[in-house]
C-alpha positions as CSV (number, residue, x, y, z in Angstrom):
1,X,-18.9,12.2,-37.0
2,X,-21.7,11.3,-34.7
3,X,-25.0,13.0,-35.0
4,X,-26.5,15.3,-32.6
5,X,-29.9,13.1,-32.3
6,X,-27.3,10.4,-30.9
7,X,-25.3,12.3,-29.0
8,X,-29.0,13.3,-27.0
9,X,-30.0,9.6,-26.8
10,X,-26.9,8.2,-25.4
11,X,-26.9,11.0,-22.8
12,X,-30.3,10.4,-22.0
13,X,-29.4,6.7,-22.0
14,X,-26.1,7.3,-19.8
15,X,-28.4,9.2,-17.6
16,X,-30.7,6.3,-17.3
17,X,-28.3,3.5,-16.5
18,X,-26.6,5.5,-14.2
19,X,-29.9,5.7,-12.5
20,X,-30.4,1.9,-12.6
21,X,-27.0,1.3,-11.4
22,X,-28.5,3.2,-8.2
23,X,-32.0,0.9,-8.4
24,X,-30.0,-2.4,-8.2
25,X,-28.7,-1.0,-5.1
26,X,-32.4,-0.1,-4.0
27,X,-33.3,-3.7,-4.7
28,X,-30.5,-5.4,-3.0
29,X,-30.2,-3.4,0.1
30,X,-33.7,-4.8,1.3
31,X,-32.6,-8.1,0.5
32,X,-28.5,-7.6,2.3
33,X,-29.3,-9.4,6.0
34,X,-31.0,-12.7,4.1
35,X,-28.1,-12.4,1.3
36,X,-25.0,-12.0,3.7
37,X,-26.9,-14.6,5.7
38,X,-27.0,-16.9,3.1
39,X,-23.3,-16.6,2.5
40,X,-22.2,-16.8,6.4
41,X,-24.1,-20.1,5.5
42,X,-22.2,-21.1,2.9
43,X,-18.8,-20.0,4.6
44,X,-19.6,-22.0,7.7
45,X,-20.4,-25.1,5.4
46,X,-17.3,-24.6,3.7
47,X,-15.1,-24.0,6.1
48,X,-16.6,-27.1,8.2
49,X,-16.0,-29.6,4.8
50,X,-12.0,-27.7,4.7
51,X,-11.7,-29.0,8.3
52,X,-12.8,-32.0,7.4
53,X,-10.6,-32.6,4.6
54,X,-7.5,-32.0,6.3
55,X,-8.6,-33.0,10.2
56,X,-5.7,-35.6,11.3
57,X,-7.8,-38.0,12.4
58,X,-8.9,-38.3,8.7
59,X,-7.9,-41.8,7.8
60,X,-7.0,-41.2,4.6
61,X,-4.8,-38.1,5.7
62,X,-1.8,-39.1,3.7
63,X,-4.2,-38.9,0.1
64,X,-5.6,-35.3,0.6
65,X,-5.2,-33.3,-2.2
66,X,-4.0,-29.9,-2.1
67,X,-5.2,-28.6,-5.1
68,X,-9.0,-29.1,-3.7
69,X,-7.7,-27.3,-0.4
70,X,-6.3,-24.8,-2.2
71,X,-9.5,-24.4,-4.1
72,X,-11.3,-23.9,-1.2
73,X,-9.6,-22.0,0.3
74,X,-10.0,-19.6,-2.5
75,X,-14.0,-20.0,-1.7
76,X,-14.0,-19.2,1.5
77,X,-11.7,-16.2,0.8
78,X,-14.3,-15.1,-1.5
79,X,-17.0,-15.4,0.7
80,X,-15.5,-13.5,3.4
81,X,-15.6,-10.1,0.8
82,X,-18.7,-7.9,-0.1
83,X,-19.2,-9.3,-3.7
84,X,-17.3,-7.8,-6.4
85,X,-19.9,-6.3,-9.0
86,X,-21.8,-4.3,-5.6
87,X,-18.6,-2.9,-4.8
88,X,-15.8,-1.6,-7.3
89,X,-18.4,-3.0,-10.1
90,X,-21.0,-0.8,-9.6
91,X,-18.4,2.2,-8.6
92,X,-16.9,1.4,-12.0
93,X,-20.4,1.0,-14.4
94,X,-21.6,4.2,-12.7
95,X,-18.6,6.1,-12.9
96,X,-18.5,5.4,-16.9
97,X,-21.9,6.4,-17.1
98,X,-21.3,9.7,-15.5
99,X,-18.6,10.3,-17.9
100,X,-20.6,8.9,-20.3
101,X,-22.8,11.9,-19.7
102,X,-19.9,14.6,-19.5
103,X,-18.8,13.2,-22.6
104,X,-22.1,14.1,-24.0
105,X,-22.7,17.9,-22.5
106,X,-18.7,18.2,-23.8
107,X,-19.9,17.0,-27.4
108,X,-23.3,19.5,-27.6
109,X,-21.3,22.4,-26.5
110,X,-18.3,21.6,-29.4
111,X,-15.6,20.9,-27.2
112,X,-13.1,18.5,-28.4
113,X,-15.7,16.9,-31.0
114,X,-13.5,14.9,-33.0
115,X,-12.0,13.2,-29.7
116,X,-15.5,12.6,-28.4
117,X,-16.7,11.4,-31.4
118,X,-14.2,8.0,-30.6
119,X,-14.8,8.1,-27.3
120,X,-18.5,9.0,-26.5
121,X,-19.8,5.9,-28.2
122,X,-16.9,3.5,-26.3
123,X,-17.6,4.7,-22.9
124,X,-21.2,3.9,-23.0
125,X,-21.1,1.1,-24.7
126,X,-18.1,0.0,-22.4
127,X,-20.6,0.9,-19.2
128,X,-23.7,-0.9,-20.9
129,X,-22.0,-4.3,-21.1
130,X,-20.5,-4.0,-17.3
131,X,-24.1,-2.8,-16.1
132,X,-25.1,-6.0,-17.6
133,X,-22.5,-8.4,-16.0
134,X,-23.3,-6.6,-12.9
135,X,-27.0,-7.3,-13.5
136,X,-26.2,-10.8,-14.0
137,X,-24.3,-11.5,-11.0
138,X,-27.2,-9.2,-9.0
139,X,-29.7,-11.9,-10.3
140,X,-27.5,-14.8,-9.5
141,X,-27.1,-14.0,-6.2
142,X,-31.1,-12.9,-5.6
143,X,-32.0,-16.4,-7.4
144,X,-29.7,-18.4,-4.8
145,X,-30.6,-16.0,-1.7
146,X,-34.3,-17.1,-2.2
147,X,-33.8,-20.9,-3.5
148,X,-31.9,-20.7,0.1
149,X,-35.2,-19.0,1.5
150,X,-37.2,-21.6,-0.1
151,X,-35.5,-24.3,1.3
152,X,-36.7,-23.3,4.5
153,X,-39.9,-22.7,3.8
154,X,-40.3,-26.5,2.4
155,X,-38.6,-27.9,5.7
156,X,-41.6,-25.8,7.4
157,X,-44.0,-26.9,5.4
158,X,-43.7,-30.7,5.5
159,X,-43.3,-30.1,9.6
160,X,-46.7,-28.6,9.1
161,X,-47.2,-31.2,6.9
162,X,-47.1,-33.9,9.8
163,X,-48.8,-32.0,12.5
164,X,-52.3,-32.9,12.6
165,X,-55.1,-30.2,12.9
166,X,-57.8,-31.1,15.6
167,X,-61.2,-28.8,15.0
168,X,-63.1,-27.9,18.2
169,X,-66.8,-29.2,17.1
170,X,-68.4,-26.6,19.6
């Protein structure tokens, strides 16, 4: 039988990672035109090495190995689609927050305790360890987004690099 002092900390928890579900949206949507142009990248690079592969005037057409062109393909299919955990992730970790919460309310005003008392704990727990997959995916793709920013901003810096200054002496 859970407590009631629990019962008020996981709703005020559910209520709290639902609302951080919503804040790594807040923090990715600013980022969305670098991120999905950082993948358009990456498609275009892939799909220019699967052309490459397979092109006929490959001289080593008869050796190309369909496994790796199968395997790519799979990439660039992936590529193509809004990434999993922003999509039916998040839909899914916020979702068993929520109910997470209902659960909760259901529990304080004694409806079905026994029931709840099983499921309560399972459906936040359940939503915690999703909210963290899709936290870890979130920071995998911010971490590659900007190592692909910073790329650019080393090209631009050893251009700068070779330009020489001139000072007026006026």
């Amino acid at each position: 039988m859970l407590e009631e002092n629990l019962v008020l900390v996981l709703l005020q928890a559910s209520i709290t990672g639902a609302g951080l579900v919503l804040a790594v949206y807040a923090l990715i949507i600013p980022l969305t035109k670098t991120f999905f142009n950082y993948r358009s990248e990456r498609l275009e690079k892939e799909v220019k090495e699967l052309k490459e592969m397979v092109a006929v005037e490959n001289p080593y057409y008869e050796t190309v190995d369909l496994d790796k062109i199968r395997k790519r393909l799979d990439r660039i299919e992936k590529e193509r689609e809004i990434p999993t955990y922003l999509g039916l992730g998040a839909g899914t970790v916020f979702f068993g927050y929520m109910v997470s919460v209902l659960m909760s309310y259901g529990w304080l005003a004694e409806w079905q305790k026994p029931t709840m008392d099983f499921w309560l704990p399972l459906a936040f727990v359940a939503s915690t360890f999703l909210f963290l997959l899709m936290g870890l995916y979130a920071i995998k793709d911010i971490r590659d987004t900007m190592k692909w920013e910073f790329k650019d901003l080393k090209k631009l810096r050893k251009q700068m690099g070779k330009t020489k200054v001139h000072r007026n002496s006026d």
